[in-house]
LOROBA-599566 format. One record per residue: residue in one letter; x, y, z of N, C-alpha, C in turn; residue number from 1. Coordinates in Angstrom, 2 decimals, decimal comma, always signed. Each point is the difference from the previous one (the first is absolute). Layout:
<nodes>
resn/neast/nnorth/nup/caeast/canorth/caup/ceast/cnorth/cup/resi
a/X/Y/Z/X/Y/Z/X/Y/Z/NUM
...
</nodes>
This chain:
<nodes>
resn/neast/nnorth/nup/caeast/canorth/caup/ceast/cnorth/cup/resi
x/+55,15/+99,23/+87,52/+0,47/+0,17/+1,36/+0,74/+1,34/+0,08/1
x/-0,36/+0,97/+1,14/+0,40/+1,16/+0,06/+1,95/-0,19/+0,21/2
x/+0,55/+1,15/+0,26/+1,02/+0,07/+0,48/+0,23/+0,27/+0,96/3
x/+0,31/-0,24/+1,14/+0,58/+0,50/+1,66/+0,50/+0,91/+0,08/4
x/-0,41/+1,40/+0,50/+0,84/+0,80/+0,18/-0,06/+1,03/+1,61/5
x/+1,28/+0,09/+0,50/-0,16/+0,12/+1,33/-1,14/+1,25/+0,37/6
x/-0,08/+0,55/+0,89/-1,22/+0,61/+0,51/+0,92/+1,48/+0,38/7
x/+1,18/-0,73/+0,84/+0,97/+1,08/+0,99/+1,27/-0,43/-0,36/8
x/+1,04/+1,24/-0,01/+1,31/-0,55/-0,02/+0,41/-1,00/+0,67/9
x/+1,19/-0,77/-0,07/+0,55/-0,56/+0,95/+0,65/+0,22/+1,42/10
x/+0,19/-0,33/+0,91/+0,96/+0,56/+1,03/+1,43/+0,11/+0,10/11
x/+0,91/+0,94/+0,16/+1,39/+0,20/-0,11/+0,41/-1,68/+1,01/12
x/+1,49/-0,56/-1,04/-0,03/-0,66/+0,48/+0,66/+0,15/+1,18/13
x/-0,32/-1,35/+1,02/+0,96/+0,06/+1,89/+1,41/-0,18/-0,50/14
x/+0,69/+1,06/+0,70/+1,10/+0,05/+0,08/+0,79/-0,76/+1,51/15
x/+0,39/-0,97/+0,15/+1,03/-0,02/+1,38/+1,24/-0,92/-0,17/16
x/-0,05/-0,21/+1,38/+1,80/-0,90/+0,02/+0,14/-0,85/-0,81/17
x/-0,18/+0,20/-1,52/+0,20/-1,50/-0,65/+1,88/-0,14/+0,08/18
x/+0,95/+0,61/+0,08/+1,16/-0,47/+0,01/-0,02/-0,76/+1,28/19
x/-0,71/+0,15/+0,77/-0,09/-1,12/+1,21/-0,61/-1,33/-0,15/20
x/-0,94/+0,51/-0,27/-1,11/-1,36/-0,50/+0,46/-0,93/-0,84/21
x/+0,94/+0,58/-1,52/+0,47/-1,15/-0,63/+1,19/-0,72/+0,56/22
x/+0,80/+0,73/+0,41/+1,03/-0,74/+1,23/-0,07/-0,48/+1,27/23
x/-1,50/+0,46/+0,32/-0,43/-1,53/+1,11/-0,29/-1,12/-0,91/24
x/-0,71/+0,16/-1,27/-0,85/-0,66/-0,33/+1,31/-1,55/-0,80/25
x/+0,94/+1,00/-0,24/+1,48/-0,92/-0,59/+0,93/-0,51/+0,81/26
x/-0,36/+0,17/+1,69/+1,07/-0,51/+1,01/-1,20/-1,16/+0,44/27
x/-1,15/+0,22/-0,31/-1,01/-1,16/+0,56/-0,07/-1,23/-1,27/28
x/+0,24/+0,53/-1,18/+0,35/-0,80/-1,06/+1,50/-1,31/+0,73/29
x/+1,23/+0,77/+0,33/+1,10/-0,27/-0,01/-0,04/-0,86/+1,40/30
x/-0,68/+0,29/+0,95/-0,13/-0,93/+1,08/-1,00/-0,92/+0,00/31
x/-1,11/-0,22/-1,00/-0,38/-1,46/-0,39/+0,38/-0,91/-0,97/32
x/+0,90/+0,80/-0,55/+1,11/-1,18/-1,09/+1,06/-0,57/+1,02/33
x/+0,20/+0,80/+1,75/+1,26/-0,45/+0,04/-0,68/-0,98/+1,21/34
x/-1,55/+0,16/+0,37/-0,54/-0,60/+0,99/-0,39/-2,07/-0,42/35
x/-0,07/+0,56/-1,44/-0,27/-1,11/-1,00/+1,48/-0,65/-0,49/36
x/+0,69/+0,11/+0,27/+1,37/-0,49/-0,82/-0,04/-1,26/+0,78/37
x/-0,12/+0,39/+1,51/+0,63/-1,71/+0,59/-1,15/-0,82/-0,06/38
x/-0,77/-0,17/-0,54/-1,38/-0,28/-0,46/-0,02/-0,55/-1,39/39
x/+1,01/-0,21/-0,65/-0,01/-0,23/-1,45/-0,12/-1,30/-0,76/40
x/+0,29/-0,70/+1,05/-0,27/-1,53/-0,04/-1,29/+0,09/-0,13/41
x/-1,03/+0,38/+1,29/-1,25/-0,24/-0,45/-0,77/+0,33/-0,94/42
x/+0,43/+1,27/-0,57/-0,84/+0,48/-1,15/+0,39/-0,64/-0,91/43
x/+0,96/-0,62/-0,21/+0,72/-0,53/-0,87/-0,85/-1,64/-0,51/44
x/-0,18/-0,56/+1,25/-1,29/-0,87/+0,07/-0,78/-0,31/-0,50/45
x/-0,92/+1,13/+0,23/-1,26/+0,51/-0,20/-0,45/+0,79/-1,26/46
x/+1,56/+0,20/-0,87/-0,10/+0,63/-1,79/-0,49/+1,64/+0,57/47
x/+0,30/+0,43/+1,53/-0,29/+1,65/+0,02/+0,89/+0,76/+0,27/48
x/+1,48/+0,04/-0,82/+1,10/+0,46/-0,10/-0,66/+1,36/-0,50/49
x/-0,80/+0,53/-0,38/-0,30/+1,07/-0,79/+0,27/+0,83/+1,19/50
x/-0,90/-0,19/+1,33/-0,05/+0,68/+0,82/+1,13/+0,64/+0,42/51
x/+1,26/-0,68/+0,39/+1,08/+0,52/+0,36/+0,70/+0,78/-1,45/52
x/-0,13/-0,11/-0,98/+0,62/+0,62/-0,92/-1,10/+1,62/-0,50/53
x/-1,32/-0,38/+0,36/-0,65/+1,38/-0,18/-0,15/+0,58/+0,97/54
x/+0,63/+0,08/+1,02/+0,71/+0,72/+1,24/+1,47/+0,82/-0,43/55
x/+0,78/-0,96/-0,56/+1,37/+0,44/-0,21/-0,51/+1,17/-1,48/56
x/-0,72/+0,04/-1,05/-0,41/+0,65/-0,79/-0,93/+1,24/+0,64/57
x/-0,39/+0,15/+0,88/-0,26/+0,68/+0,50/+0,82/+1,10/+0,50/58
x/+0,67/-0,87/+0,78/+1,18/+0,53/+0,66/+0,92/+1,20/-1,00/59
x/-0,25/-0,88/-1,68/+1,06/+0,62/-0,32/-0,92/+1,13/-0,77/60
x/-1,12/+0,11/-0,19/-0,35/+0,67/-0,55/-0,43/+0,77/+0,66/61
x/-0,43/+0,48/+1,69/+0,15/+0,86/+0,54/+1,25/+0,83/-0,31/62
x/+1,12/-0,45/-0,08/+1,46/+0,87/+0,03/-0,40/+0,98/-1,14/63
x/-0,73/-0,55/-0,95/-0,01/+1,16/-1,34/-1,15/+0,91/+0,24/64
x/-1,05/-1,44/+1,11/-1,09/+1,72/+0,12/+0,66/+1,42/+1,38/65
x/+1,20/-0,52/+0,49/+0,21/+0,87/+0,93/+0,92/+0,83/-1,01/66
x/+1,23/-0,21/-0,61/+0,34/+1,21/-1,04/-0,90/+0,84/-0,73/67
x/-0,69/-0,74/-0,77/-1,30/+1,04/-0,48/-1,00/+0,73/+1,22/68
x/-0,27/-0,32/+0,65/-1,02/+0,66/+0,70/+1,24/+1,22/+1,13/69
x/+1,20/-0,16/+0,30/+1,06/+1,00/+0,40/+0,27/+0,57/-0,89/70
x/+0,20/-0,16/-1,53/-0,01/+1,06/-1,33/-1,18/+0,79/+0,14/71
x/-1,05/-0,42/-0,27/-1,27/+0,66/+0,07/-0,19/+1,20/+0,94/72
x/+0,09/-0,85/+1,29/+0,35/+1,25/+1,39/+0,50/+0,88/-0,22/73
x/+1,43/+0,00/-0,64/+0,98/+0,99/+0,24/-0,47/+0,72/-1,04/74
x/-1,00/-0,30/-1,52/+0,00/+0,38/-1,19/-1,46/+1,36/+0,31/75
x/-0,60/-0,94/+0,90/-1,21/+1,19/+1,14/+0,64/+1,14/+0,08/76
x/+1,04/-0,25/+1,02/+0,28/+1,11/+1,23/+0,59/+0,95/-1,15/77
x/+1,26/-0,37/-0,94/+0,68/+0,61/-0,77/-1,53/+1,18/-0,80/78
x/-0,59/-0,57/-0,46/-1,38/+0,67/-0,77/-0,35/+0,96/+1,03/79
x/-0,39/-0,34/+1,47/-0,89/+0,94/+0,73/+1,21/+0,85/+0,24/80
x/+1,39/-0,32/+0,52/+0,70/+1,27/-0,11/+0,18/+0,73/-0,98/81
x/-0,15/+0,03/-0,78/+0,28/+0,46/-1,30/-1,17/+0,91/+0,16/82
x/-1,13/-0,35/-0,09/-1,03/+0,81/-0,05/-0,27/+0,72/+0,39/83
x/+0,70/-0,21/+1,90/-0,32/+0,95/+1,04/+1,29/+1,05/-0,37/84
x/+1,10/-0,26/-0,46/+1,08/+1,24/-0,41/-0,39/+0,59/-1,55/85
x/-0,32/-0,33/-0,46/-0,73/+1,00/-0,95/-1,64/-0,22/-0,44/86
x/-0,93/+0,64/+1,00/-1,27/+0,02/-0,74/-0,83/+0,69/-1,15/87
x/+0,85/+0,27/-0,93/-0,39/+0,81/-0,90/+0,23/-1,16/-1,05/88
x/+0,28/-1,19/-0,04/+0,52/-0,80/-0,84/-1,41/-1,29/+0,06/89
x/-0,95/+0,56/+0,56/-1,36/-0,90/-0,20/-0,49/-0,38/-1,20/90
x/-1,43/-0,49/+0,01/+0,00/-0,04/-1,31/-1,05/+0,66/-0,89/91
x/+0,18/+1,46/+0,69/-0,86/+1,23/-0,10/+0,34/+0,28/-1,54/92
x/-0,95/+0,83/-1,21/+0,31/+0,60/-0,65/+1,38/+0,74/-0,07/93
x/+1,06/-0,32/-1,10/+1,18/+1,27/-0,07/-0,60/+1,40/+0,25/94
x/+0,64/+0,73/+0,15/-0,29/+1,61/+0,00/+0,32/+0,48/-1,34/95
x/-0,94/+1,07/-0,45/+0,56/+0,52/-1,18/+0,57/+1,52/+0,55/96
x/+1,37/+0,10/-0,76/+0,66/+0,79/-0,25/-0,61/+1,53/+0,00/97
</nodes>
C-alpha cells in the first residue's frame, strides 16, 4: 500500500474572534448549568446528573480556554509589533560582514 502524500500545500490557517467565541462559548456553558440547577431533582431521577455537571465542567473549562486563547492574542500582537518595529529581524539570511 502506497503512502498518501498531499498534492498542494495546505491553506494558512482562519484567523478570527476566537477570544469571543470561546467566551460566548463559556457563558453558554455557565447558563445551562444554571438553567439546569432547579431541575436537579429530575435528572437526579432519571441517573442524568451528568448533564448538569458537564455543563458546570464546561463552564469551568472555558475560563482556562479564555486565559489561554487572551495569552495567545496578546502573544500575536506582541510578535507582529515587534516585527513591524524592526524588519530587519526576519528570518532572512544574517548579513556577512
Amino acid at each position: 500500500m502506497a503512502k498518501w502524500t498531499p498534492k498542494h500545500e495546505a491553506p494558512e490557517p482562519l484567523e478570527g474572534p476566537v477570544v469571543g467565541t470561546i467566551t460566548g462559548g463559556t457563558i453558554l456553558w455557565f447558563v445551562l448549568f444554571l438553567v439546569q440547577v432547579p431541575f436537579y431533582g429530575w435528572f437526579d431521577d432519571r441517573d442524568l446528573t451528568w448533564w448538569v455537571w458537564t455543563c458546570l465542567a464546561g463552564g469551568g473549562l472555558g475560563l482556562i480556554g479564555i486565559w489561554y486563547v487572551r495569552k495567545r492574542d496578546a502573544a500575536i500582537k506582541r510578535a507582529e509589533a515587534a516585527k513591524a518595529a524592526d524588519p530587519e529581524s526576519t528570518d532572512a539570511e544574517p548579513s556577512q560582514p
